[in-house]
N, C-alpha and C positions, 0 to 999 in steps of 0.2 A: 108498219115497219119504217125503218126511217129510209129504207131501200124502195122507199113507198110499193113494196109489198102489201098484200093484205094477208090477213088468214081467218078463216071463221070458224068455229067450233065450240068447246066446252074450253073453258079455263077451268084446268082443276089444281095446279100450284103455283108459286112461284118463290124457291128457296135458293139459296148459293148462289143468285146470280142467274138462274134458269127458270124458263117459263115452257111449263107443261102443258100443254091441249091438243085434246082431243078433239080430232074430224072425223067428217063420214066419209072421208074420199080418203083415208089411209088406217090400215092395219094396228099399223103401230103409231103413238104418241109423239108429236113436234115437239123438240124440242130449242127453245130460242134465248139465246143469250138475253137476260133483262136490258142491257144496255144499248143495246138494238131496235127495242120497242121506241116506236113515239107518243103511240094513242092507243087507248083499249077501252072498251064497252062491256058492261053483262050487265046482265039484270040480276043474276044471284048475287047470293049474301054472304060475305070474305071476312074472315078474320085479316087484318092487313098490319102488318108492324111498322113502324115507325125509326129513321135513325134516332131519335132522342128520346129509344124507347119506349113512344106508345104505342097501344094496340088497339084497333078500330073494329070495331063491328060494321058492316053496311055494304050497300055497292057500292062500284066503284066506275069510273067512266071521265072520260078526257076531255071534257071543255077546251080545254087549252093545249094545242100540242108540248109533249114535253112534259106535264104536269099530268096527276092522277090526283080525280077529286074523289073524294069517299063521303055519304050521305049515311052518317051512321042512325038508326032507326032512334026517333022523338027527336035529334038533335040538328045542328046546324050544320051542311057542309062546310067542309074543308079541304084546301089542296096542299099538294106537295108535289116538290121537284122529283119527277119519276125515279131520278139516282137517289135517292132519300129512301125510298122503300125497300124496303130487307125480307119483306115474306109475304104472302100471298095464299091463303088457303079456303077453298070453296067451305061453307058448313052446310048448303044443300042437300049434299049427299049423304047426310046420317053420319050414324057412329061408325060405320066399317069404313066412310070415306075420311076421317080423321088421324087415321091408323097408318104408322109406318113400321115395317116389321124387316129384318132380316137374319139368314141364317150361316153359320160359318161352320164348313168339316172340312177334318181332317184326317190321315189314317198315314202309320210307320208300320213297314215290317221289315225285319232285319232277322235274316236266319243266325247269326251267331246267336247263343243263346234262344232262340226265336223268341226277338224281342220283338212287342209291338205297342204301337203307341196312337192311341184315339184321342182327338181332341176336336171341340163342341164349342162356340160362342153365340149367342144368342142378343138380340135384342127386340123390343116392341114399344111405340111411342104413339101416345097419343095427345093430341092440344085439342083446349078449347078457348074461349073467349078470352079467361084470364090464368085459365090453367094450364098446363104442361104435367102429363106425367109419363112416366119410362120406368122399364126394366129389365134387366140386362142377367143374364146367367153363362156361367163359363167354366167347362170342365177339362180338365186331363188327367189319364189313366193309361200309366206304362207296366206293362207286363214282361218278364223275363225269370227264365230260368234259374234256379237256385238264390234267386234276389227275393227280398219282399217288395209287392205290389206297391207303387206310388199312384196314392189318388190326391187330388189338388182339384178342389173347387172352389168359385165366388161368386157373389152376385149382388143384385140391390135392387130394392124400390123407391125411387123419387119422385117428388110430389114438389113443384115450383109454381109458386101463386107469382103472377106477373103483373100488376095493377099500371098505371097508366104513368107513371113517375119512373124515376131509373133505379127503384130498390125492387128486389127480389128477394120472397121469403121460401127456405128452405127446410122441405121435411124429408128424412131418407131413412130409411133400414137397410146394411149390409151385412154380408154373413160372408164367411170363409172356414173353409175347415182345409186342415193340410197335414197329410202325418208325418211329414218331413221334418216340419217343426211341433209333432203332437198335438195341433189342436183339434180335436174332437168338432170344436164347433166353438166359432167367435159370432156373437152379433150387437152391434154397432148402430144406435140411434142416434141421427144427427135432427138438432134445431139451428137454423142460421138463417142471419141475413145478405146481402150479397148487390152488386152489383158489374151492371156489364160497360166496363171502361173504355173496348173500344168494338163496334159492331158496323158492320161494313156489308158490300156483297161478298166481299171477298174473304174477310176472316172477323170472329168475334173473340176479345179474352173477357172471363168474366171471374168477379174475385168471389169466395163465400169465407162467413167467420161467424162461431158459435160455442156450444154444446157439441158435447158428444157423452153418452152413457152406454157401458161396454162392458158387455156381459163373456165371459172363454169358458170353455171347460175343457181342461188339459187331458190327455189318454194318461192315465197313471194314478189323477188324483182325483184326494175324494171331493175335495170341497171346490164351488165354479168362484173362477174370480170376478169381483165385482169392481167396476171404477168410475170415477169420473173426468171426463177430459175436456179442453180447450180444442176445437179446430180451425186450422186456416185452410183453405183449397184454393186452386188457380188452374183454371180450365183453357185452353185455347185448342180455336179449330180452324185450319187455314184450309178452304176448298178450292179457292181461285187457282187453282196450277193445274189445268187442261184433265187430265184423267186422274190425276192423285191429288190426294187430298189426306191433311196430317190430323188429328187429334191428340192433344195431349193431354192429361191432369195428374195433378199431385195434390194429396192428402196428408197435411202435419198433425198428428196428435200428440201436445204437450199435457203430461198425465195433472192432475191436480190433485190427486190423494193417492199415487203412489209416486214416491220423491226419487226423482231423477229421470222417471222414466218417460222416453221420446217413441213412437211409434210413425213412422209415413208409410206411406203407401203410393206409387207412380205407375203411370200407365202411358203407352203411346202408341198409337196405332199408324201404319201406315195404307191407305188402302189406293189402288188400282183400278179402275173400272174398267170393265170390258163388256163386250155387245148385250143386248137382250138382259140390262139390269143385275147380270152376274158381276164382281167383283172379285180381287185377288189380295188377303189383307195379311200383312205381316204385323206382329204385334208384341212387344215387351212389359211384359207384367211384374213389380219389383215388390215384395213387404221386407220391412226392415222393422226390425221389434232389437233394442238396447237390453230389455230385460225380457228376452225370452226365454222361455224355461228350459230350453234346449241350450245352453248359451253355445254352445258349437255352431250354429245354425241363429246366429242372428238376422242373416240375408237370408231370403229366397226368389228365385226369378225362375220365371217361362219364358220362352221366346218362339211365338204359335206362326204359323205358315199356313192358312187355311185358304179352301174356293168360297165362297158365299153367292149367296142370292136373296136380294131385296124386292119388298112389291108396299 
């Protein structure tokens, strides 16, 4: 440390700015601000990222205080300024040690009417050398007397190849069903490519632009619609502000064979940490459809309040 501390143990991450390890002289997991460190040693084998976007296979170890060299396997060492590095993750530990998972509930009950209202978000991520994949599922279901039932769900699978340059190729499947605006069931394949313009410890934005092919099937009708769309997205995630940490993105789909029609999609998370890997996450979910078949209901928004807990 640069408090010429030491610590010795397992390195098993280092993401947001924080470095995770494991000792046998404590229960729980150190955690150390990256930009604290001076020098650091293992002999396991790190996926490790790069500010100018690339990702390293190898170990990793401190010749030089201040610097982190990585010896990626048949290749030549190379170092970098320790503020340069953006991630850190052991691949020693197999496939469950790759895996980042967390879970978010919630629960309303309101006697007028006895109303009540469950709400669920999910997500599970896994990286490897040059892959990245996640997916994410999100439910609410309000119940009340003499109403009909509102049920609202979403989710996605993505799949981002990350190769050693600053472009990022993009595969995803999402689905949504809402009967508020009748859809039975929307799913949504995206192709694109993408890049991350600015990546930091402290916050990355990154842009994607493609395809998209979008299949709905409305509660009413007979026939499912079928289209083809343009998309642009714009992600940004800012962790550096002590226990919160913001996510945002927004999804434009400009239709290409149905004329005029615009569809987005915005999301923004607020999330809280507190002790023991729980968190407290507020969250605003938005679809906007110009031609939706509902046309009273061209908006719809959530605004979720849930506990979570990550491992």
């Amino acid at each position: 440390m640069k408090n010429k501390n030491y610590l010795i143990g397992e390195v098993k991450s280092m993401e947001r700015g924080v470095l995770v390890i494991k000792t046998a002289y404590s229960k729980s997991n150190f955690r150390v601000k990256w930009n604290e460190i001076q020098s650091i040693y293992s002999e396991s084998l790190f996926i490790t990222s790069i500010k100018d976007s690339k990702r390293l296979y190898g170990k990793i170890s401190s010749p030089k205080a201040g610097y982190l060299t990585i010896k990626p396997t048949g290749e030549e060492e190379v170092s970098y300024p320790i503020e340069d590095v953006l991630y850190i993750k052991t691949v020693d530990r197999g496939f469950l040690g790759r895996i980042n998972a967390g879970i978010d509930l919630g629960f309303t009950f309101t006697r007028a009417r006895n109303q009540r209202q469950f709400t669920t978000r999910s997500h599970i991520d896994y990286i490897s050398q040059y892959w990245s994949f996640s997916a994410a599922f999100n439910k609410l279901t309000t119940t009340q007397d003499e109403v009909e039932k509102i049920e609202r769900g979403d989710g996605n699978l993505t799949a981002i190849y990350i190769p050693r340059n600053r472009w990022l190729a993009l595969a995803r499947i999402e689905y949504l069903y809402n009967n508020q605006q009748r859809i039975d069931l929307r799913v949504n394949t995206l192709l694109g490519l993408g890049q991350d313009f600015i990546r930091s410890n402290s916050l990355y934005w990154r842009v994607f632009g493609g395809l998209a092919f979008n299949n709905e099937d409305f509660a009413g009708e007979v026939n499912n619609l079928q289209s083809t769309e343009l998309f642009l997205a714009s992600e940004l995630n800012i962790f550096d502000m002590g226990d919160f940490s913001i996510l945002t993105n927004i999804f434009v789909y400009p239709s290409l064979t149905e004329k005029n029609r615009l569809r987005t999609d915005f999301r923004m998370d607020l999330q809280y940490d507190l002790p023991l890997d729980f968190y407290i996450k507020s969250g605003l979910t938005l679809n906007y459809d110009n031609r939706s078949i509902q046309l009273t209901r061209t908006t719809d928004y959530i605004i979720q309040t849930t506990l979570g807990w990550s491992w």
